[in-house]
C-alpha positions in Angstrom: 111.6 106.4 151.3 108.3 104.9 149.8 107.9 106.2 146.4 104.0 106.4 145.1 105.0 107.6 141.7 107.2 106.5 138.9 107.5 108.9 135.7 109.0 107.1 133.2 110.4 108.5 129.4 109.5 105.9 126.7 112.0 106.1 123.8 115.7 105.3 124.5 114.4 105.1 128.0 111.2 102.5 128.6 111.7 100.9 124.8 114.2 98.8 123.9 116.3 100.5 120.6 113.6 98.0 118.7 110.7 100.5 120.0 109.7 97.4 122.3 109.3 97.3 126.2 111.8 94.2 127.5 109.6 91.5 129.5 112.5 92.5 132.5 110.8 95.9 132.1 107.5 95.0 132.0 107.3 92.6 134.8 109.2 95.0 136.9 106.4 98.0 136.5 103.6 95.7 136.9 104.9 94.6 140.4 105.5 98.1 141.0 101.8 99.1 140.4 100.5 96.0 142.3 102.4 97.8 145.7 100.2 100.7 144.5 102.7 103.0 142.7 101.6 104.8 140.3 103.4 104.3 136.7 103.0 107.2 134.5 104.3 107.1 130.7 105.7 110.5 129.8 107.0 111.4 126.4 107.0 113.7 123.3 104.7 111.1 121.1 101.3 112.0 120.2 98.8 110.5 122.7 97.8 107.9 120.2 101.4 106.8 119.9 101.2 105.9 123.8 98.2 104.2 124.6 99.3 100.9 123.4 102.3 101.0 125.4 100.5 102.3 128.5 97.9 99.5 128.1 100.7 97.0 127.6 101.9 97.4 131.6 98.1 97.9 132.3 98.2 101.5 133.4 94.4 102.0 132.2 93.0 99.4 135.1 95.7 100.7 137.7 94.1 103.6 137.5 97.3 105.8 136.3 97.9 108.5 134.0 100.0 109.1 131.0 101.7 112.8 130.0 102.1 113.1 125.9 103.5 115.5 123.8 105.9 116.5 126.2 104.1 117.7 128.8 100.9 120.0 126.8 98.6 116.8 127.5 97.7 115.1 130.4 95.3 111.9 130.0 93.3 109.9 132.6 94.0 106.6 131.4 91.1 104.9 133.2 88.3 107.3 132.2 89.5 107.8 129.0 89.3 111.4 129.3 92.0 114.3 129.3 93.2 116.3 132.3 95.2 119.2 130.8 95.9 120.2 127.6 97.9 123.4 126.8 98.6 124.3 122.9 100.1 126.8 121.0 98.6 129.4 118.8 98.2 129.5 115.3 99.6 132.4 115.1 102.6 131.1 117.0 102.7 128.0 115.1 103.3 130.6 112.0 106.3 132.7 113.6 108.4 129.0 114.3 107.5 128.4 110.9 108.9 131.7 109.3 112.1 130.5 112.1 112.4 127.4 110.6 112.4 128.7 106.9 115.2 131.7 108.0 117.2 128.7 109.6 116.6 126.0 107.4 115.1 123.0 108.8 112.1 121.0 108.2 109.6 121.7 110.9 106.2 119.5 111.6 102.6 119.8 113.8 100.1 117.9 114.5 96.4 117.9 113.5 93.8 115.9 113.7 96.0 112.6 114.7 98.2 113.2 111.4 101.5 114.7 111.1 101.7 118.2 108.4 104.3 119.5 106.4 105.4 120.9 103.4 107.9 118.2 102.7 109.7 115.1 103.5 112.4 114.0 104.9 114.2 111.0 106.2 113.8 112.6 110.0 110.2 113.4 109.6 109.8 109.8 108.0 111.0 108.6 111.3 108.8 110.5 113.4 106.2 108.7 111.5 107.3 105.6 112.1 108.1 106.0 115.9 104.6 107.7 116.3 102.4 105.5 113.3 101.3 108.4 112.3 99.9 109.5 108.7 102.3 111.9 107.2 99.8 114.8 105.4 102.5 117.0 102.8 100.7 120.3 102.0 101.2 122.8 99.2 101.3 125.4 102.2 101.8 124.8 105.8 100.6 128.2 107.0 97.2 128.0 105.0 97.1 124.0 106.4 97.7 125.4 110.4 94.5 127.8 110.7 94.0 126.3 114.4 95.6 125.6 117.6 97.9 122.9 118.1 100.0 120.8 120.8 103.4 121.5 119.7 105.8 121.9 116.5 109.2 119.8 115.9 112.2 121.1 114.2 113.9 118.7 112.3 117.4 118.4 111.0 120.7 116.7 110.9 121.9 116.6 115.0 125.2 118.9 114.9 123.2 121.4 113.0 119.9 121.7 114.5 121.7 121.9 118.1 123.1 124.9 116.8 119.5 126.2 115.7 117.9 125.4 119.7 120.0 128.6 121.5 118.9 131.0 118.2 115.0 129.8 118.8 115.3 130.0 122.6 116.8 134.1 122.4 114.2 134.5 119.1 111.2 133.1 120.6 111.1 133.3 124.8 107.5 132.6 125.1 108.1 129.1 124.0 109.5 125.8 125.9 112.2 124.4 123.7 114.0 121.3 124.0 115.4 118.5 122.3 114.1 115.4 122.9 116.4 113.5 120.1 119.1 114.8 118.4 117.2 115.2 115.6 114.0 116.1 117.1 113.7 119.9 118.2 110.8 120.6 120.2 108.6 123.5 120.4 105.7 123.9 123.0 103.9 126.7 124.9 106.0 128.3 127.8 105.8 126.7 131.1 104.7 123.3 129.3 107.2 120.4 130.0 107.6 117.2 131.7 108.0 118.6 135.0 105.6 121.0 134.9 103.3 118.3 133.9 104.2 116.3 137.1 103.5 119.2 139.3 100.1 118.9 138.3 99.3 115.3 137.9 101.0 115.4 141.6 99.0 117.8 143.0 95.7 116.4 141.7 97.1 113.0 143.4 98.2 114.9 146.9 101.9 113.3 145.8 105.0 115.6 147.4 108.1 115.4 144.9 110.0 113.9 147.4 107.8 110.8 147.0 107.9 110.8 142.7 110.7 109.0 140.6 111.3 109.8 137.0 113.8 108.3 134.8 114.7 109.8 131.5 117.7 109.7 128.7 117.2 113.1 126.7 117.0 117.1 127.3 113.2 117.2 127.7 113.7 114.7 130.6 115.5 117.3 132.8 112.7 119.0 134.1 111.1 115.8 135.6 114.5 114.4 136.9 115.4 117.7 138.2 111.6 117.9 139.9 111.5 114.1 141.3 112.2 113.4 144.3 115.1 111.1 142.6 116.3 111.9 139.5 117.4 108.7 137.4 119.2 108.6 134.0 119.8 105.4 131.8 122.9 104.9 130.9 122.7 106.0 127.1 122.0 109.7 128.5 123.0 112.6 126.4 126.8 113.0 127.8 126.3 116.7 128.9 123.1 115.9 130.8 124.9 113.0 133.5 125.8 115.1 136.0 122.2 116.9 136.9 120.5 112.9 137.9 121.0 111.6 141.3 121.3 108.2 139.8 122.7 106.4 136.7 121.3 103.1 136.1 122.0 100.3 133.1 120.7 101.4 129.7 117.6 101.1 127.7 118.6 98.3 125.8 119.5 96.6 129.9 116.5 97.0 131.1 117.4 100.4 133.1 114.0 100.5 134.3 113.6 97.1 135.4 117.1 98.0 137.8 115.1 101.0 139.6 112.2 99.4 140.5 114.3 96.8 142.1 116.5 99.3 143.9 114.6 101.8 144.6 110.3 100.5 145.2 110.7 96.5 145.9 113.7 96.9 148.3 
C-alpha cells in the first residue's frame, strides 16, 4: 500500500517527554515528505503552540496542513490561512462551566491566544507551559467568555477527573469529550475530533482512508487511528486503548514515529 498521508499526535507521541522532536524523528518525516506524503501535525494545542513544530519538519514549504485544538481547526500551513474552524458557543462555554463548578474541577478556554480562568493550578500551569501561552486569571469567567471559542479543558487530578468524563458525556451530549492527558479533559463542539478533522482535510486532498496513517498515544487519538487506513499506537498508549490500533510501535521517547515511516512509507 502507498500511503499519501501521515497524521501524527504531537505530545507523548511526535515529542520526546522533553517537549522536543528526536533528530530520528525528524529526519524520518522529512524523507517521508520528499516521496510526497503528506505529514500533518494533529493535536489539542492551540494553533500557535504548533507552528514551530510544524515548521521545524518543514510542513509549511511541503505544502501540508496542520489540525489544532483537537480537531475544531484546520490550517493551510503554506498559505497561512485557516480551512475549518468549528467553536463552541458562549452560551455553551457557560453550561461546562456551571459542570465544572457542580463537579469540581478547574476548567480553562481560550481567547485571543491567551489561556482564561478564574484560578490556578499546577495542571493549568502546565498547559501553559506545554502551549507558551499567557495564563489571564479573571474575577469572573462567565463575564470574561462573552464570545465564541474553540474548546474548553477540564482540569484535575487523573483518577478523579476520569470519573468526571462519563457524568459530562450523559450531562452534555451535544459536546465531543475526550481526554487527551490524564489530566487534561477536553470539551469541543459535537462531531469535532481528530478524525472528523481528517475526513475533511482528505476529502479536500481526494485521499481514501485506506491511503492515511495516523499514529497517536491518548483518547482523542482514537478517532484518527480508528479512521486511518492503519491505525498505529506508541508504545506509551493509555493501557485500555491497545487493543483498537492495528499496530504498536516503540514509544515516544524511541522514536515511534521514526519506526513507521521506515515500515510502513520507505519500505
Amino acid at each position: 500500500m502507498k500511503y499519501k498521508m501521515l497524521v501524527v499526535d504531537m505530545d507523548d507521541t511526535l515529542l520526546t517527554d522533553d517537549h522536543e522532536i528526536s533528530k530520528e524523528n525528524k529526519e524520518m518525516l522529512l524523507k517521508a515528505q520528499e516521496m510526497g506524503v503528506y505529514v500533518v501535525l494533529a493535536s489539542g494545542r492551540p494553533t500557535s503552540a504548533m507552528i514551530e513544530y510544524a515548521k521545524e519538519l518543514q510542513c509549511d514549504v511541503n505544502n501540508s496542513y496542520m489540525i489544532s485544538f483537537n480537531g475544531s481547526t484546520i490550517t493551510d500551513l503554506k498559505e497561512d490561512k485557516i480551512l475549518f474552524e468549528h467553536s463552541l458557543t458562549k452560551e455553551q462555554i457557560h453550561s461546562i462551566y456551571d459542570f465544572s463548578k457542580q463537579n469540581n474541577t478547574h476548567i480553562i478556554t481560550y481567547l485571543d491566544g491567551k489561556i482564561i480562568s478564574e484560578r490556578n493550578s499546577e495542571y493549568i500551569d502546565l498547559e501553559s507551559t506545554i502551549t507558551g501561552l499567557e495564563l489571564v486569571i479573571v474575577p469572573s469567567f462567565k463575564d470574561a467568555v462573552t464570545t465564541s471559542a474553540v474548546k474548553c479543558l477540564l482540569l484535575e487530578e487523573p483518577t478523579y477527573l476520569k470519573t468526571v468524563e462519563p457524568l459530562l458525556k450523559v450531562a452534555m451530549p451535544d459536546l465531543s469529550v475526550c481526554m487527551s492527558k490524564p489530566f487534561f479533559l477536553e470539551a469541543a463542539p459535537n462531531g469535532v475530533d481528530k478524525g472528523a478533522a481528517i475526513q475533511i482535510l482528505a476529502k479536500k486532498l481526494n485521499i481514501h482512508s485506506s491511503e492515511i496513517i495516523a499514529i497517536g498515544n491518548a483518547g482523542n487519538d482514537l478517532t484518527m487511528v480508528q479512521y486511518a487506513g492503519l491505525g498505529v499506537w506508541v508504545d506509551n498508549v493509555d493501557a485500555e486503548l491497545r487493543e483498537f490500533g492495528d499496530v504498536i510501535v516503540a514509544s515516544n521517547n524511541d522514536h515511534g514515529v521514526a519506526e513507521v515511516v521506515r515500515r510502513f512509507i520507505l519500505d
